[in-house]
GUTORRO-62556 format. One record per residue (C-alpha): x, y, z. Coordinates in pm, whole numbers, padded with zeros to 5 digits, always signed. Layout:
<nodes>
XYZ...
</nodes>
This chain:
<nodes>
+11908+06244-00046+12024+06258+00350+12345+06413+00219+12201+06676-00003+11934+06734+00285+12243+06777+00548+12449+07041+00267+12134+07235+00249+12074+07262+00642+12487+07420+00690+12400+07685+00434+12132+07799+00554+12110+08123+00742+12080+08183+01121+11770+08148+01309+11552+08414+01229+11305+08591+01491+11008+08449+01659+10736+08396+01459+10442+08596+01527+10185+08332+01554+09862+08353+01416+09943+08598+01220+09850+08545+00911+09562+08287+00976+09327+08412+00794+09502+08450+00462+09478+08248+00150+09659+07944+00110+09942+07996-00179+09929+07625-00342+10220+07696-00582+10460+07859-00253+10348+07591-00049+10438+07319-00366+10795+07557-00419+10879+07473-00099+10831+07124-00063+11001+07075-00386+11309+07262-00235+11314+07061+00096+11323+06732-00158+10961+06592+00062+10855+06440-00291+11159+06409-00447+11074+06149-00725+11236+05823-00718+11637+05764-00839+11663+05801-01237+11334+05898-01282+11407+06236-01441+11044+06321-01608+10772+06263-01325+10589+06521-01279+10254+06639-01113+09971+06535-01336+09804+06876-01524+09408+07006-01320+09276+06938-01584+09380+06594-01646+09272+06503-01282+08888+06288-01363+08611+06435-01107+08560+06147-00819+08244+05990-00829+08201+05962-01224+08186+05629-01251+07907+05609-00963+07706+05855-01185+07752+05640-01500+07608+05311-01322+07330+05512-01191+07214+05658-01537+07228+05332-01669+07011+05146-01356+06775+05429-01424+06752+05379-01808+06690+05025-01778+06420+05025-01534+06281+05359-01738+06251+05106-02037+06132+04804-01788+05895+04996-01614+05736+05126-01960+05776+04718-02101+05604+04632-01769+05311+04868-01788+05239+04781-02170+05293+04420-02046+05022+04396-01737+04801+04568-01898+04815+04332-02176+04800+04043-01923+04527+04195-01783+04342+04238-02062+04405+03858-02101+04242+03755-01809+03960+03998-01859+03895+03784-02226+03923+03460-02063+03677+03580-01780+03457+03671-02058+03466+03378-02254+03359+03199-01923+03058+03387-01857+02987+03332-02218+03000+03015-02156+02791+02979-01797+02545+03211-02022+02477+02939-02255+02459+02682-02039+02215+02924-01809+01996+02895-02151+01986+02512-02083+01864+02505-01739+01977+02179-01670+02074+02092-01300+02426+01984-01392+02444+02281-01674+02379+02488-01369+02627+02306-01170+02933+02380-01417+02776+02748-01481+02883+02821-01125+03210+02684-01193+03283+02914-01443+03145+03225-01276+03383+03165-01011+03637+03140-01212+03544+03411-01413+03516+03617-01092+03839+03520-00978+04010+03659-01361+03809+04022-01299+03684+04060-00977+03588+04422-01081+03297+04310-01318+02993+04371-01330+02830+04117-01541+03001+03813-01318+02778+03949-01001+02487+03996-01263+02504+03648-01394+02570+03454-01031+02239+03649-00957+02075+03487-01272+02271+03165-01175+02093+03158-00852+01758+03268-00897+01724+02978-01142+01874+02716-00907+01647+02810-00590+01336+02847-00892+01419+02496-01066+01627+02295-00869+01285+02211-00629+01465+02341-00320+01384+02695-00171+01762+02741-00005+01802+03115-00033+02157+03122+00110+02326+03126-00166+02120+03397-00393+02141+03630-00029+02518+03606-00061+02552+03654-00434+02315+03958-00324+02556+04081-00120+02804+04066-00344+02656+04244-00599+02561+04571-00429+02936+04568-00282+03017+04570-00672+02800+04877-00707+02532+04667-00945+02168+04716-00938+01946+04653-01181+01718+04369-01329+01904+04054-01158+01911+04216-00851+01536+04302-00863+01423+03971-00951+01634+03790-00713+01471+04025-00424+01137+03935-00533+01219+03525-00506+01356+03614-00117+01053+03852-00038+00814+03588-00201+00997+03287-00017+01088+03458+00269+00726+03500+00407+00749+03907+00326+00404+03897+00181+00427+04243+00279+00671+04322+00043+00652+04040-00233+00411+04200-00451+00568+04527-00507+00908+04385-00544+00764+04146-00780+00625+04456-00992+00947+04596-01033+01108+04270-01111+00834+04295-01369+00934+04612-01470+01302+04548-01542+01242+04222-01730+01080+04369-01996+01241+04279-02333+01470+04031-02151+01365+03677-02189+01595+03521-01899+01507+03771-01669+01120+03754-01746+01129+03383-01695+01272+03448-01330+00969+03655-01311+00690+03381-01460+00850+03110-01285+00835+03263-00948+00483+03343-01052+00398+03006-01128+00533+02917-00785+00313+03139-00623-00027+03026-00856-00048+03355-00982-00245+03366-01293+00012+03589-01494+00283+03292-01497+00167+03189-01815+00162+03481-02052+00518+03591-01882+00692+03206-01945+00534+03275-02313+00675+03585-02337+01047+03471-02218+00977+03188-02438+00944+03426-02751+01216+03649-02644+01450+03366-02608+01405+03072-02800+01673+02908-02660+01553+02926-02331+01454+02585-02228+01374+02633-01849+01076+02869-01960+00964+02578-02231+00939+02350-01936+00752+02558-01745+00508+02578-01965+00485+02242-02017+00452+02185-01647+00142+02465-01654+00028+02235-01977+00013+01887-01755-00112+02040-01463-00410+02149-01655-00466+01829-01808-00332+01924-02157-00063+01613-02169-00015+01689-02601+00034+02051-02554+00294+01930-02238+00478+01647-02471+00523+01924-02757+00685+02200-02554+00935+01899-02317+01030+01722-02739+01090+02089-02829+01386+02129-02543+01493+01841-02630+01530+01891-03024+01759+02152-02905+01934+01972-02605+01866+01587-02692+02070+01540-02373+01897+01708-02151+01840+01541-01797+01491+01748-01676+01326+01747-02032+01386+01309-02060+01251+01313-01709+00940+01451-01773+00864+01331-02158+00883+00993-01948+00625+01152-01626+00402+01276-01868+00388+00948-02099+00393+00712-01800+00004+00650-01757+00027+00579-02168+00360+00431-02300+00477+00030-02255+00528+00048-01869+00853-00244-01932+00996+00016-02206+01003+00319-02004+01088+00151-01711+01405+00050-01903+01467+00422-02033+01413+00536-01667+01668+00325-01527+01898+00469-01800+01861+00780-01669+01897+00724-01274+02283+00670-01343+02250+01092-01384+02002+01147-01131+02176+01067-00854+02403+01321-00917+02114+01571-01031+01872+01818-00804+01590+01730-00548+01382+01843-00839+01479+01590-01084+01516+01290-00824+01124+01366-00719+01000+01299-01115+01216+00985-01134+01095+00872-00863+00719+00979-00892+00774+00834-01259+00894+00532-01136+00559+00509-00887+00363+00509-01145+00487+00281-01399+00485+00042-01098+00139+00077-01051+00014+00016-01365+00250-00340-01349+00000-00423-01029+00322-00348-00839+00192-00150-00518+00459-00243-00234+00751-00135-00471+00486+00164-00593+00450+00278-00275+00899+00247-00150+00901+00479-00519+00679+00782-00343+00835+00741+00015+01216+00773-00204+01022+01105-00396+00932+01226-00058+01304+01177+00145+01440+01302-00169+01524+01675+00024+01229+01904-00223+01081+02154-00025+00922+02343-00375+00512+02326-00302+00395+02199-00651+00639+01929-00592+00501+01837-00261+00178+01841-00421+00269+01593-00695+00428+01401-00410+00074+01404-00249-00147+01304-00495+00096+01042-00588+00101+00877-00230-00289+00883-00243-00300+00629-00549-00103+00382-00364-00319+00408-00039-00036+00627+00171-00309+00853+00275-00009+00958+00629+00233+01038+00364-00006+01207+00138-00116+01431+00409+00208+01492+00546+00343+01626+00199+00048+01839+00124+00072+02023+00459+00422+02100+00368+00271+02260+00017+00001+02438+00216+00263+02554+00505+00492+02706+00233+00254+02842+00032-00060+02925+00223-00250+03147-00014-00259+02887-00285-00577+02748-00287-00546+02444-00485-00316+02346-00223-00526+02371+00078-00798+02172-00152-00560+01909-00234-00522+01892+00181-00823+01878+00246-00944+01631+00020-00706+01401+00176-00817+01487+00537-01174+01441+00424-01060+01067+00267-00946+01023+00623-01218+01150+00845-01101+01469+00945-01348+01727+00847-01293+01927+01183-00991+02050+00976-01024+02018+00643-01345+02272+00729-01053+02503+00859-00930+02473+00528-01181+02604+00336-01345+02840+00552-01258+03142+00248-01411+02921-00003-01533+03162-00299-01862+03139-00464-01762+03046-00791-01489+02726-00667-01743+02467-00720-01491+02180-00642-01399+02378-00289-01782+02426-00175-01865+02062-00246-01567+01921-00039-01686+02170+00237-02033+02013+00284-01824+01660+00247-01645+01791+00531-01937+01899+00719-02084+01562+00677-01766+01413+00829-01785+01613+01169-02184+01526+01250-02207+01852+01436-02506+02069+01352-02359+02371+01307-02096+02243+01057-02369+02053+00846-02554+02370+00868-02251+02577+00742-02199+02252+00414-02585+02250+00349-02507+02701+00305-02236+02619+00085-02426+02359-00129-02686+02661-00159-02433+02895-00283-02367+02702-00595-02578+02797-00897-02738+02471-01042-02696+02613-01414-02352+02608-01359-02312+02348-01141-02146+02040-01345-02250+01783-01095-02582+01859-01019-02679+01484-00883-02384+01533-00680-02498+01838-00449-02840+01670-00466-02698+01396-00316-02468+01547-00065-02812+01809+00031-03022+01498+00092-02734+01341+00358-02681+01667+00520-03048+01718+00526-03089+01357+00640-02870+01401+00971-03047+01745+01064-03390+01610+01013-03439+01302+00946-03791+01265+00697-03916+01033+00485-03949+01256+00194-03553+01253+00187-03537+00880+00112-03814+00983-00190-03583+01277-00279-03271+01023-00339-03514+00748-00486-03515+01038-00742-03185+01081-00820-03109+00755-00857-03344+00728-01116-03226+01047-01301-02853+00883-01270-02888+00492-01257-02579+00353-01044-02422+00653-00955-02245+00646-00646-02352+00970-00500-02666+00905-00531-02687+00581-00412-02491+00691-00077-02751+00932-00015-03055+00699-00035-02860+00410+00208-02803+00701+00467-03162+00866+00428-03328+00519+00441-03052+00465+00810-03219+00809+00896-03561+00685+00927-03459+00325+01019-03544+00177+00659-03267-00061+00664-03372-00312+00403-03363+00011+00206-03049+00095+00266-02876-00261+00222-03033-00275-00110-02874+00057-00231-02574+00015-00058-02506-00346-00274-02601-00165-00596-02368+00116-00485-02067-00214-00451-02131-00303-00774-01959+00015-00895-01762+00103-00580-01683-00172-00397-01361-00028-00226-01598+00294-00053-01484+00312+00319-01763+00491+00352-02040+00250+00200-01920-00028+00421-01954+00200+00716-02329+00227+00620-02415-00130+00533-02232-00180+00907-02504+00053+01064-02760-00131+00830-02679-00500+00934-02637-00352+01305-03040-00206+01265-03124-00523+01152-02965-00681+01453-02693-00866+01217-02407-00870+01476-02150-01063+01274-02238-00883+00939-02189-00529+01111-01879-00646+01257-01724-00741+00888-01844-00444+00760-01676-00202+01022-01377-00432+00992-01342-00342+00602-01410-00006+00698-01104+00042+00867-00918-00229+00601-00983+00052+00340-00953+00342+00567-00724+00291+00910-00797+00541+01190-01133+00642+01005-01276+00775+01343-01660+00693+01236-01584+00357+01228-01359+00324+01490-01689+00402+01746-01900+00221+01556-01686-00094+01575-01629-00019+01971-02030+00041+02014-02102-00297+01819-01848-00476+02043-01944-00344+02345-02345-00412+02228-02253-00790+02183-02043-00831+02511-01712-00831+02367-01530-00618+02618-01182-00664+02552-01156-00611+02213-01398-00294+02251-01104-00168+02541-00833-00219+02254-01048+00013+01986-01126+00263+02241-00712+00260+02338-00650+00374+01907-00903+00619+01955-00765+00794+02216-00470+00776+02023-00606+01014+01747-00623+01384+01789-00994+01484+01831-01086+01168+01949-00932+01109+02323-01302+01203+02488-01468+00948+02256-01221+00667+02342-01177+00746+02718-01564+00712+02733-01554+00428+02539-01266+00275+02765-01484+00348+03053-01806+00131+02931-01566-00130+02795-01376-00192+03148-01740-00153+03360-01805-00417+03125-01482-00674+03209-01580-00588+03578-01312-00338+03653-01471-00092+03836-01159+00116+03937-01003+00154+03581-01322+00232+03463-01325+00510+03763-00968+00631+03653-01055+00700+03313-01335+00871+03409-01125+01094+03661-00936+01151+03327-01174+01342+03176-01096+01730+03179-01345+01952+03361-01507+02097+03060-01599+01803+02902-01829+01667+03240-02157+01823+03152-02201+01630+02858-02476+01380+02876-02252+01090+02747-02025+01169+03034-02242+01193+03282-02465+00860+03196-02096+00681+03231-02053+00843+03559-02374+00764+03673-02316+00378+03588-02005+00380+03775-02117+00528+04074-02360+00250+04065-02121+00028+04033-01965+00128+04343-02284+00134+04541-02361+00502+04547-02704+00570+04367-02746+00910+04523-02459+01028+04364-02542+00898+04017-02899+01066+04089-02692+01391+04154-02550+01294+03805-02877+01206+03613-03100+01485+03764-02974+01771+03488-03063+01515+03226-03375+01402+03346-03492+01775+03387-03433+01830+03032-03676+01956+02808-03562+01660+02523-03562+01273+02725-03419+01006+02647-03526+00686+02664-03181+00533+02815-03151+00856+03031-03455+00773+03226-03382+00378+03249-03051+00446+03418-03227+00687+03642-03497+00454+03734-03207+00214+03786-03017+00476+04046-03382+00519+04244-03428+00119+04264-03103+00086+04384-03153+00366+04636-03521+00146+04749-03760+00432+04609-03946+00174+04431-04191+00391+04333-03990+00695+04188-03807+00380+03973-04144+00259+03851-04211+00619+03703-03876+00659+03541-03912+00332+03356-04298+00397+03252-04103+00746+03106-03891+00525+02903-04118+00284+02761-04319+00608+02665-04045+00722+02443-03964+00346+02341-04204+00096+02412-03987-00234+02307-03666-00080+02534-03584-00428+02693-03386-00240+02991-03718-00024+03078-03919-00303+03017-03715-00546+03265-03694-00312+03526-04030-00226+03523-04111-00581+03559-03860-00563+03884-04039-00315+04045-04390-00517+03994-04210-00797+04132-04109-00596+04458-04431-00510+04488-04544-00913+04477-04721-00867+04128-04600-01128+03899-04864-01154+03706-04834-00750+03578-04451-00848+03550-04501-01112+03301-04660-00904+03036-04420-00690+03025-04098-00930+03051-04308-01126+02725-04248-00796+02567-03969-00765+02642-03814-01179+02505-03974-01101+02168-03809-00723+02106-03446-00857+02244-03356-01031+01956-03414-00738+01722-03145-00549+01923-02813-00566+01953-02734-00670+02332-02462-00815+02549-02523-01191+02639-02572-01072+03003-02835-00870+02937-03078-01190+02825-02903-01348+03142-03100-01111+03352-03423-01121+03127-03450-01504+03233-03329-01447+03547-03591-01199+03637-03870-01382+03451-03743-01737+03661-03776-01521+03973-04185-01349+03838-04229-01756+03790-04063-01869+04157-04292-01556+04315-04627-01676+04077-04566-02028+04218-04829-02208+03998-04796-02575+03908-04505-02618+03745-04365-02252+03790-04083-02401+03956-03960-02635+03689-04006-02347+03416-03777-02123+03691-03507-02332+03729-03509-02472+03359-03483-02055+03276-03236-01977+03591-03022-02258+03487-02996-02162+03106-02934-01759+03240-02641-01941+03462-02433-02037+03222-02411-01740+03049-02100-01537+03105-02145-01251+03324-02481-01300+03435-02578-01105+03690-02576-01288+04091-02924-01276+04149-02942-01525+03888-02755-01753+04145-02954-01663+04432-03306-01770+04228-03162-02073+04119-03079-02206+04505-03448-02086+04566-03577-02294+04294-03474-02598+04397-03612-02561+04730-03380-02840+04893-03441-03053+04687-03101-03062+04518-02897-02984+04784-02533-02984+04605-02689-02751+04263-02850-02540+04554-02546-02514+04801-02270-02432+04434-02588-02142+04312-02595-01957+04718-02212-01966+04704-02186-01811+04365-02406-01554+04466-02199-01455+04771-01891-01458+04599-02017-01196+04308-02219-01064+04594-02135-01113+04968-02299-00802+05091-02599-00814+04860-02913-00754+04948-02970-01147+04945-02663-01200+05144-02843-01283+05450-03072-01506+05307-02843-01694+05112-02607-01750+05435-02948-01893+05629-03028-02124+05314-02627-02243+05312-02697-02312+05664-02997-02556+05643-02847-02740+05411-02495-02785+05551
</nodes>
């Protein structure tokens, strides 16, 4: 090829002229020229002995890219055909999930129908589920509404969390309708939104017509609420949906609670025909039956079911356990009775009627604290029930609070019988005039032809009547009823207390053991035969008696005082200091006890307690006559009778005197030496109570100051035979024979002085008698004993040393040193 190359180059013609460059730049490229010449200058000269290559044909050149193009069409086909596969696919799979979600509300529906806590329980399961399968539905956030309403309506706890969320939900979902109205109703009604609960309630109304589940919602929370439409609306679900067994139950709940226990057995063995194993329905065939059936039989079928219950609702565990109560107390059980209502009380149920049962049930095992305590939880959740604040105030009145329980039924209607007899009970309980007055109206409200206990309000009229005015015609008036209603209890409760009224205690014992016979367990009637056996001077009898008071009825206030009274009115001081401390302990009571406290300590001799808990005593309580007697006392105590005159004057100026009132102010003017003034203010009080053995003893002083034995004696005689009809402390017949061996020292007849020291000696030995005693008895003796006389002066100047005999006991000491 070099050679051929070199051949070509020698023939080829001389070099030719410049080149105009640029000249044709602008032309078309000649392909074949340019290929003519390149095949003449050998540049592609095909390879040695290969004679037939050639240049490949235009148009047998394949385009560049077409294989690109092919892969392309085909990626695009196959995901054409996938992405129509996939479409028909999800939505198939969709549609899948949709079913299934279906098939689980159709499911929690159903078990919704039940109403059982744990069909409840696995209904929410599969509405989350469902949820979770089609989150766009609309019937999941319907039924989780339905879910919820039942569980806050039936499961005996008023959380509202939940149904608020599933609330929520639902309007993000875009639903309204009935669920949604009924559930707003239960949070209005339970929220405290009286404002709003009735007209939400009348719409829930409104969209539950012709749907049993949702008019159940609607009669249930009506039931709740004591509304008297519960009924026909539970009947109505009832009808609408047989299956429904929640709305069967609540009936039969309406049933019991109005004392219809067959009607209440038929509709609970009706639910369970249809669900045999349902948990609420055996509970309460077994509460209904449990005052009736073999108590070891259904105690065994109760224990059965507890394996369940612990897993079940607050609802459920409260009927177990209230079931359980009561079979226990009809075994004679009560300790185990009463751990059953304190497990029915802890057991988390916060649904009023529950409370209530709760209540009543702590009441028949004597847990009147607990009862109380559960009933003001009905009354604080659902105020406006009535039957609720009745229930509550029945149990304050068996405890002695009718302050409160009159707060209770202030709004009693006309026509609630039941609510305007407790109120005069109440009245009765507080002793103040006013609220006796406002029982005694309420008695008069009630129309005796309709009136069902007509010896009753007699009864209850005469006792209030008997503590406003006191007349002997009232004790005729109960004589009556007792004879229209031999041994009733009423009746015989008002003829002990009108007999007390008028001081016919014989009277009154003999009614109050007839009353015993049919009632011996009456807090109340032991109270009274206390007061009796105290009128007749019976110290130990009224002691038992207040004592089994406050057996049957701790805390009872009444007889709480009248225990401290008795014991301070027989000289037992410390024990009268302990009652008075539990009084003060008690709401309503802390002025009673203080006072009390103060008495009992003067009493023991401790003047400066007794001044403390006096200084205790808030401003607005000092101008009370009680008070200022007390004060007065004390201030004596401490040697200061002007200022317990200060204290007395505003009672003594009263238009109404009392007997005591004046002896404690003659008392204050002897101390202060008016002699005189003292002498008139005891006179006063023997006026008003002529066997007063304080008036009639310090009358007999003052005739004694004024060297009168003789007038002294008559009156002191007087005053030895009344003393044992009246309840005093053992000092106080200390000072009777110490005063009468001082009238007999200062008559100095023959033998006066033996009587005197045979009486000073005898007053001696009492405990706490007071130091003049000691003084007359070292006078009586007259030096003739010198070591009894010398022991009597120095016990007088140690209880005394700057008496007003100090002087002449220190003289007398002297001599006989």
């Amino acid at each position: 090829m070099a050679g051929g190359a070199q051949a070509a180059l020698v023939g080829a013609p001389g070099p030719a002229a410049d080149l105009v460059l640029g000249a044709q730049h602008a032309a078309p490229v000649d392909v074949d020229a340019a290929l003519e010449l390149l095949r003449a200058y050998g540049v592609f000269e095909p390879p040695a002995g290969s004679s037939t290559l050639a240049w490949s044909p235009a148009s047998e050149i394949e385009p560049a890219g077409t294989r690109l193009r092919n892969v392309l069409i085909g990626v695009w086909v196959a995901t054409l055909l996938a992405g129509v596969g996939g479409y028909f696919g999800w939505n198939a799979w969709i549609e899948q999930r949709h079913q299934r979600a279906a098939q689980w509300v159709s499911q929690a529906s159903a078990l919704l129908e039940a109403g059982d806590h744990a069909a409840l329980v696995d209904a929410e399961r599969l509405l989350r589920m469902a949820r979770d399968r089609h989150p766009a539905s609309k019937t999941v956030p319907n039924e989780v509404l339905q879910l919820h309403a039942q569980r806050v309506l039936d499961d005996g706890q008023r959380d509202l969390s939940a149904l608020r969320a599933a609330m929520a939900r639902a309007r993000a979902a875009g639903v309204s309708g009935g669920p949604l109205l009924t559930a707003t109703a239960i949070v209005s009604a339970f929220s405290g939104r009286s404002d709003l609960r009735d007209q939400d309630l009348a719409r829930a109304l409104g969209a539950a017509q012709g749907d049993g589940r949702l008019l159940y919602v609607v009669g249930r929370l009506e039931q709740q609420l004591a509304l008297p439409s519960a009924s026909e609306h539970l009947q109505a679900a009832s009808q609408l949906d047989p299956k429904l067994a929640p709305a069967k139950l609540a009936l039969g709940e309406l049933d019991l609670e109005a004392g219809d226990r067959t009607q209440a057995q038929a509709r609970i063995e009706a639910v369970l025909s249809a669900y045999p194993k349902h948990l609420r329905a055996q509970l309460l065939r077994l509460f209904v039956s449990a005052d009736t059936v073999q108590p070891t039989q259904a105690q065994q079928a109760l224990d059965t079911l507890a394996k369940d219950v612990s897993l079940a609702g607050p609802a459920d565990q409260v009927v177990l356990a209230l079931t359980r109560a009561r079979l226990l107390r009809r075994q004679g059980q009560l300790e185990p009775a009463s751990k059953a209502v304190e497990q029915a009380a802890s057991a988390g149920a916060d649904e009023p009627r529950l409370l209530a049962w709760v209540a009543r049930e702590a009441l028949s095992v004597g847990k009147s604290a607990l009862a109380q305590r559960a009933a003001s939880q009905a009354v604080s959740a659902a105020p406006e029930v009535a039957s609720y604040r009745r229930l509550l105030a029945s149990i304050l009145i068996e405890r002695g609070d009718g302050e409160h329980a009159l707060v209770l039924l202030d709004k009693t209607p006309s026509d609630d019988i039941a609510g305007l007899v407790m109120k005069a009970q109440a009245a009765l309980l507080t002793g103040d005039d006013a609220a006796l007055r406002t029982g005694l109206g309420a008695l008069k409200q009630i129309d005796a032809a309709k009136a069902e206990h007509n010896v009753q309000i007699g009864a209850l009229s005469v006792r209030i009547e008997s503590k406003l005015n006191p007349d002997a015609a009232l004790v005729e008036r109960a004589k009556q009823l007792t004879r229209a209603a031999p041994g009733d209890p009423e009746a015989l409760l008002a003829l002990a207390e009108a007999a007390l009224s008028v001081h016919e205690a014989a009277t009154a014992n003999t009614a109050l053991a007839q009353r015993f016979a049919v009632a011996p367990n009456d807090p109340n009637a032991h109270y009274l035969q206390a007061k009796a056996r105290r009128m007749l001077a019976d110290a130990a009898g009224a002691e038992a008696s207040f004592r089994k008071a406050l057996e049957l009825a701790p805390g009872q206030v009444d007889s709480l005082l009248g225990l401290g009274g008795l014991l301070l009115d027989i000289g037992k001081y410390a024990e009268a200091d302990a009652v008075y401390q539990e009084l003060c302990s008690r709401a309503g009571s802390l002025l009673s006890g203080r006072l009390g406290r103060v008495e009992a300590l003067l009493g023991l001799g401790r003047v400066d307690d007794a001044q403390v808990q006096l200084d205790g005593v808030v401003e607005a309580e000092r101008s009370s006559m009680a008070y200022r007697m007390l004060a007065a006392r004390v201030a004596l105590a401490h040697k200061k009778p002007g200022e317990a005159l200060t204290l007395l004057r505003p009672l003594v100026d009263a238009t109404v005197k009392k007997a005591p009132v004046m002896v404690l102010y003659g008392d204050a003017l002897f101390a202060a030496e008016q002699i005189d003034p003292s002498a008139g203010a005891y006179d006063a009080a023997i006026a008003l109570d002529a066997e007063l053995p304080e008036a009639l003893i310090g009358r007999a002083e003052t005739y004694l100051r004024a060297e009168k034995p003789a007038d002294a004696f008559d009156l002191l005689q007087t005053a030895q035979k009344g003393l044992p009809k009246r309840l005093r402390p053992p000092e106080m017949r200390a000072r009777l024979l110490g005063v009468l061996g001082h009238a007999y020292i200062m008559r100095s007849r023959r033998g006066d002085l033996e009587s005197a020291r045979a009486l000073l000696r005898e007053a001696g030995a009492i405990a706490n008698a007071p130091a003049e005693v000691f003084f007359w008895l070292g006078e009586s003796l007259g030096g003739k004993i010198t070591p009894e006389a010398r022991t009597a002066y120095h016990r007088y100047l140690e209880l005394e040393p700057s008496g007003k005999y100090a002087d002449r006991a220190t003289r007398a000491l002297g001599a006989l040193l």
